[in-house]
N, C-alpha and C positions, 0 to 999 in steps of 0.2 A: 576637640582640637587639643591640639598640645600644649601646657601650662610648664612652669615652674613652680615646684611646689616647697623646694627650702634651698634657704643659699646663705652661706658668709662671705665676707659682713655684709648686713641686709640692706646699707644703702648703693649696694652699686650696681650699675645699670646694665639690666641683664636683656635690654628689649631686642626679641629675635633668637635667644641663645636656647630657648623651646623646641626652634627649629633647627638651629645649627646640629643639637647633640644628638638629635634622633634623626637620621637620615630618610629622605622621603620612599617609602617603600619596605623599610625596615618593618611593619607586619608579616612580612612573608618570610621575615627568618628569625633563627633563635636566638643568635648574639650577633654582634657586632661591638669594631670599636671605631671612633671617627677624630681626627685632628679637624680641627677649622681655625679660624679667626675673629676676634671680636675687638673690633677698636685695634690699639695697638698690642693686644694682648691674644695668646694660641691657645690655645682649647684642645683637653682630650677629653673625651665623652665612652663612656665604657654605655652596651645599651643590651638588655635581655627581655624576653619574652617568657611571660608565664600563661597555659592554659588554669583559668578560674572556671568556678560554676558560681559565677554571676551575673544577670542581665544586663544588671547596671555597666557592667563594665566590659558589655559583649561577648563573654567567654574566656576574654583575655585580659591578660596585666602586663603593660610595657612600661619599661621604666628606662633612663637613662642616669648614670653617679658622672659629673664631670669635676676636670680644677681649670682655673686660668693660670696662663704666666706671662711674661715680657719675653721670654725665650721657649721657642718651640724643641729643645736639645734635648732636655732633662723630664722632658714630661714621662715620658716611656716610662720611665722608674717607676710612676706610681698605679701602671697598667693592672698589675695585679691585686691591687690594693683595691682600684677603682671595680675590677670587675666581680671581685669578693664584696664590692657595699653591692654594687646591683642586683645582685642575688639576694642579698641580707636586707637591701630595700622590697624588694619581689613577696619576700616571706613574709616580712615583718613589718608594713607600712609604716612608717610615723617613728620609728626608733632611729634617730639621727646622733647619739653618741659619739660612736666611732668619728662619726663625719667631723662632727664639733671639736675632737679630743684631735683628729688628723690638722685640721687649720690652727688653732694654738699651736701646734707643734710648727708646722712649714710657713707660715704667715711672713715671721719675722726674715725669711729667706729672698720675698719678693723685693725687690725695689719700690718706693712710693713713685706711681709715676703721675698723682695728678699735676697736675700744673706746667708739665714739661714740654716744648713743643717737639712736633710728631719728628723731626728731623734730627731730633737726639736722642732719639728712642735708639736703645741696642737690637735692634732686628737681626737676627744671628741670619744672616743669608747676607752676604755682602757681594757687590759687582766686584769688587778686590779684595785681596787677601795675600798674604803672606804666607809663604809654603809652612813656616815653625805655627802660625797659627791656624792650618786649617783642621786638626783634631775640634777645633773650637765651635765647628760648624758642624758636626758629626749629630746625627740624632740618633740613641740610642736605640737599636730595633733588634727582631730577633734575626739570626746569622741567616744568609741568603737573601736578603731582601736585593740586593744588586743583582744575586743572578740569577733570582725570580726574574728582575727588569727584563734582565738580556737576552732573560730564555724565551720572555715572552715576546720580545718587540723585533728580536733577531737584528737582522741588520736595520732594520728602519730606528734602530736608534739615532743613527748615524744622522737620519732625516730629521728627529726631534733635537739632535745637538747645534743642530744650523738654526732652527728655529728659536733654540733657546739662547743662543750667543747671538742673535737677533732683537733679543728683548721682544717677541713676540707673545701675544696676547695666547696661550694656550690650555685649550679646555678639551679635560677627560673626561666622557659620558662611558659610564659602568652600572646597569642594575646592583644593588643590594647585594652580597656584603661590600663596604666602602673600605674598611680597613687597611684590604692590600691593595686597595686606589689610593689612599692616600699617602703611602710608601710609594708609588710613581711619580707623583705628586713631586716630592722632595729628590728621586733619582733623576726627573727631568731637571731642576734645578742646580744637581749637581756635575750637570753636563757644561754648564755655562762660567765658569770658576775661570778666575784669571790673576795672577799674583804678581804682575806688572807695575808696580808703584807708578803714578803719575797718568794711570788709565781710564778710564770710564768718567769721569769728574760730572762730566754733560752727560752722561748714557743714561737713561732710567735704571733705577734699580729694578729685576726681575722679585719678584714677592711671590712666597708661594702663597697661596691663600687658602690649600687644600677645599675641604666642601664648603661648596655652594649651591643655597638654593634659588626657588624664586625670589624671597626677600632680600637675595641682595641685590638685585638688578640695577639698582639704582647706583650702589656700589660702583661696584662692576664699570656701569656706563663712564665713569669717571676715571679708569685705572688704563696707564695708556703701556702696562706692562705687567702680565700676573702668567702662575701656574695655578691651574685652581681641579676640582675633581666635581661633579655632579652624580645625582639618580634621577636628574627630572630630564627626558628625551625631550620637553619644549624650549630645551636653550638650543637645540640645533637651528632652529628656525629663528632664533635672535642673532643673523650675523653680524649686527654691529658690534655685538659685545666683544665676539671672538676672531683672531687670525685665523686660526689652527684648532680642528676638533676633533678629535680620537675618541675613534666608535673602538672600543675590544683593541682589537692591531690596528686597526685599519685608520691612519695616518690623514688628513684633507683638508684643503684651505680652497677657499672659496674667492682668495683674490688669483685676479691670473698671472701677476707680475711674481709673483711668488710659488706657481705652478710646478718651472724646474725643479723648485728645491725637493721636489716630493722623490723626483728621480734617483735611484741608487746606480751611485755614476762609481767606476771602478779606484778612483781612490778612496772612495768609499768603504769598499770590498776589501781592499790591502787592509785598511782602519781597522775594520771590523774582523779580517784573518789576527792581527797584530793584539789586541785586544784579547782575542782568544786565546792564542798563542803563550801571551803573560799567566792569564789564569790557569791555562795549563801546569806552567812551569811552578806557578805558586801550589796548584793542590798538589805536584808532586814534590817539593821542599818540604810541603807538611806533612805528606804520609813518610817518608823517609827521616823527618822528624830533625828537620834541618834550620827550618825556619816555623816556630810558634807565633812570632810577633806582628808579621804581618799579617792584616786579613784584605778581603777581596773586595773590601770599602775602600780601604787606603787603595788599595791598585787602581780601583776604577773612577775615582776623584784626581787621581794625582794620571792617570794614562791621559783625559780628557783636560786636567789643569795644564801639563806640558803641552800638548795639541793646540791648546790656544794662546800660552804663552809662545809660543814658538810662529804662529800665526800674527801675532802683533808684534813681537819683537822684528820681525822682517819688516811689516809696514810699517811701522815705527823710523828701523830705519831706513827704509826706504823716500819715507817722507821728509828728513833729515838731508838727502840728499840732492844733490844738486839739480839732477834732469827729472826727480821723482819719479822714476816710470819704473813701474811693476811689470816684469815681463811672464812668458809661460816658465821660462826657468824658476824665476823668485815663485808662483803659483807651487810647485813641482816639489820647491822646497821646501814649502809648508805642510807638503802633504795635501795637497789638494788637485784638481783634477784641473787643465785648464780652459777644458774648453765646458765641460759639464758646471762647473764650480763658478763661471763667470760671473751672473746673476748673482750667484751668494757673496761675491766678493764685494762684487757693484754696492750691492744690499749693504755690507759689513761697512764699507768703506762711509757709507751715507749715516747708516745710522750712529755712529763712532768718530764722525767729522775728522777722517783720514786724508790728508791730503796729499792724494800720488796720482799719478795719470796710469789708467788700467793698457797696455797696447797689445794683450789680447785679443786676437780679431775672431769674429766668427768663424766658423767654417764655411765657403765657399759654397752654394749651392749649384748645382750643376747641372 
């Protein structure tokens, strides 16, 4: 099984972190890297494989180098660092220098967070946010990770951004490598951004938790709002854990009440043309060499932050006013569908303790 075999400082509690840094199935490939969660603290875990000629150790030498921090933002930076020891641990077993000489140096960077309780912990993912401050929330990654997302999810992003501005429980199943799961991970979370001062107070915070295994279940059972990523296919079969479980593309929830949302209903479609639209116009600003300073992070944080500030700012003031009633008009004006969207709104309005009266009516059947 999997141990821990050296760690600073060696009083802190690393039970389960065996499992977090080596993802289950990571045998069948040569590297890997993995973000997780331990406590209130995020984890990158760099992990490689070496073929041996020894029994003892079946042919092969897996290792993983990780660090913890209180912020998941800045880990990236020391990606290269980490996957230069895993190799240098791979060769050289038991030579822990560099390791030793990297923690004096970064130690005194972390915060002390014993004794703090969990609700003044700095969790860099916040249900609110302030447009000047969301650079703050950025994880550093290599350039495309957004439109790896896009390219990969197509329009059913659209389906995972209802979900995710739902505070809904969502879990990604991917075999081995986890790396650019765990970069979905954090783009599903960046779907759900809202810079509304005086919003979400009551809403669960969404937490990404990236991987997870079986040892967190117990977790998990507790957490009534997470993005998390998995390699183990027996969390499909645990559906109380999960709302929403994405196989590869493939988008499903298993409550019924929640069924429409799966539908890509045609304000959807505009979203999703409009979206593209922008990244068009940015890669051509770049290649004409017009615009350097943005990139297609800021675009695709801030096209999904307005989308929902602009979605609460109407029920907002809608609720504000006198008859409170949301018509298909104020729907229309949100960018939303009125008669496909209903369900999500109903949903929004419930989970976010909005108070308007929806007069939306179904469609007639005939």
């Amino acid at each position: 099984g999997n141990m821990v075999e050296w760690c600073l400082p060696q009083d802190i509690d690393l039970e389960g972190v065996e499992f977090k840094s080596m993802a289950s199935g990571s045998h069948k490939i040569q590297s890997d890297f993995i973000y997780f969660r331990k406590g209130l603290c995020f984890g990158l875990a760099c992990f490689a494989n070496m073929p041996v000629e020894s029994e003892l150790e079946r042919g092969a030498r897996m290792k993983s180098v990780g660090i913890l921090s209180p912020s998941y933002t800045l880990l990236y930076r020391y990606m290269h660092f980490l996957e230069n020891q895993v190799r240098h641990q791979l060769e050289m077993p038991g030579h822990y220098s560099h390791l030793e000489a990297f923690y004096d140096d970064k130690k005194g960077v972390l915060p002390d967070t014993k004794g703090t309780p969990s609700s003044q912990q700095p969790v860099h993912w916040l249900p609110s946010i302030h447009r000047y401050m969301y650079p703050e929330m950025k994880i550093t990654h290599p350039a495309g990770c957004m439109s790896q997302f896009i390219k990969f999810f197509g329009e059913q992003i659209l389906v995972l951004w209802k979900f995710a501005l739902l505070r809904k429980r969502i879990l990604i199943f991917s075999p081995p490598p986890v790396g650019v799961v765990c970069y979905r991970v954090y783009c599903c979370c960046c779907l759900a951004n809202v810079s509304l001062p005086g919003l979400g107070g009551t809403v669960p915070e969404s937490k990404p938790f990236f991987y997870v295994n079986v040892a967190d279940i117990e977790m998990l059972e507790t957490e009534v709002s997470y993005v998390a990523c998995t390699t183990e296919k027996i969390f499909e079969q645990k559906r109380d854990l999960y709302d929403v479980y994405v196989d590869n593309q493939n988008v499903k929830t298993h409550h019924e009440h929640l069924q429409p949302l799966l539908k890509i209903n045609n304000a959807d479609k505009e979203k999703y043309r409009r979206l593209n639209d922008q990244r068009q116009m940015l890669m051509y600003s770049q290649e004409v060499g017009e615009d350097c300073s943005s990139c297609e992070e800021d675009l695709f944080i801030l096209f999904f932050m307005e989308q929902n500030n602009r979605i609460f700012q109407t029920l907002m003031e809608v609720s504000a006013s006198q008859d409170k009633t949301l018509t298909a008009d104020h729907a229309r004006g949100m960018g939303l569908d009125p008669q496909g969207d209903r369900s999500f709104l109903m949903d929004l309005l419930e989970v976010y303790g909005i108070d308007v009266m929806l007069v939306i009516d179904n469609p007639c059947c005939t």
